[in-house]
C-alpha positions in Angstrom: 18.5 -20.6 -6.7 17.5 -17.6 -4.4 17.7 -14.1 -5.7 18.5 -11.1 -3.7 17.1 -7.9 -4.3 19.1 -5.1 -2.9 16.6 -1.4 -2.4 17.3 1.9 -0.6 15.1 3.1 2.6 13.7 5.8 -0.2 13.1 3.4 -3.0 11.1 1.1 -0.7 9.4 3.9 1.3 8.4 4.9 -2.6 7.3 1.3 -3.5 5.0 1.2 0.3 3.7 4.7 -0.7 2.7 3.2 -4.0 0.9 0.1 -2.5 -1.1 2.3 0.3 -2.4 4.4 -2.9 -3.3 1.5 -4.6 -5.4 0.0 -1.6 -6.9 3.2 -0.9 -8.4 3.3 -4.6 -9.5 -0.5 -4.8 -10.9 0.7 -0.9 -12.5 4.0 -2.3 -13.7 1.1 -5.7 -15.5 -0.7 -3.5 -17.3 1.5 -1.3 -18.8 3.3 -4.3 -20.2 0.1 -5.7 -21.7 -0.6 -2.9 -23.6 2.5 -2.9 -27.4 2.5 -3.2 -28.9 5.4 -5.4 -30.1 7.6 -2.6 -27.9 10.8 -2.5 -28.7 12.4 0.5 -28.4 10.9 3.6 -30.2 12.4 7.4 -28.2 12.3 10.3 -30.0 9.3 11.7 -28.7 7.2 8.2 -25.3 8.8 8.5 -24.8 7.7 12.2 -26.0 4.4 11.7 -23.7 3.9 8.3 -20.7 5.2 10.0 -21.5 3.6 13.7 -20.9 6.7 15.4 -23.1 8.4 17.6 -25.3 11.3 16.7 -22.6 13.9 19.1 -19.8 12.6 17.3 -21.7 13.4 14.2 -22.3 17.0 15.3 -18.5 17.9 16.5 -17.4 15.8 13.0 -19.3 18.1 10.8 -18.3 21.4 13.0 -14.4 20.5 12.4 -15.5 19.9 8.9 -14.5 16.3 8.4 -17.8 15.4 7.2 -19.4 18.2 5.1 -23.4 18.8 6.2 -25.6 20.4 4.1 -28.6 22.9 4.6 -31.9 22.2 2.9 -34.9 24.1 3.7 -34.7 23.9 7.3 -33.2 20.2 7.5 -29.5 19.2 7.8 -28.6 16.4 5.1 -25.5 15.0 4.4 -24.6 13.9 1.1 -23.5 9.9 0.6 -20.4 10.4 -1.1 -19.2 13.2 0.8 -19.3 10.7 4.1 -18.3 7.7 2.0 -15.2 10.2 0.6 -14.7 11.0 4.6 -14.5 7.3 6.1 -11.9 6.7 3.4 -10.2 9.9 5.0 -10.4 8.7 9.0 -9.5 5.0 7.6 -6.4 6.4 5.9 -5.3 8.4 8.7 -6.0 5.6 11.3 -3.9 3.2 9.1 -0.9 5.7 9.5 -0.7 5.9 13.2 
């Protein structure tokens, strides 16, 4: 016997809203267990994790879509400020 099941534009807009939230979290999840313990990152580690060169790095953190962080006299970059921002970019990619 095959069922039918009859939804508005809104209540399935509502219902793909829901799933993207979901997938965003178990996303989010995963990249935080994955995590080692080391907090702060260098430029170097954060290019390198994100595969993006060290220029796209620079004009990244001066539009402020990865924070950087001054200590002493050294930039640093903390891991899951960048991890929080790939989640960002992926999410905003996915809705293109």
């Amino acid at each position: 016997m095959t069922q039918i099941i009859v939804i508005t534009p809104d209540q399935l807009q509502s219902y793909f809203d829901g799933m993207v939230k979901k997938v965003e979290s178990c996303i989010k999840d995963s990249q935080k267990q994955q995590t080692t313990s080391k907090e702060w990152l260098t430029g170097k580690e954060v290019c390198e994790l994100l595969k993006i060169s060290h220029t796209t790095l620079h004009d990244w953190s001066k539009k402020g879509i990865i924070k950087k962080h001054k200590i002493g006299n050294r930039i640093r970059f903390r891991q899951d400020e960048v991890l929080e921002s790939l989640t960002r970019i992926e999410s905003k990619n996915r809705m293109k």
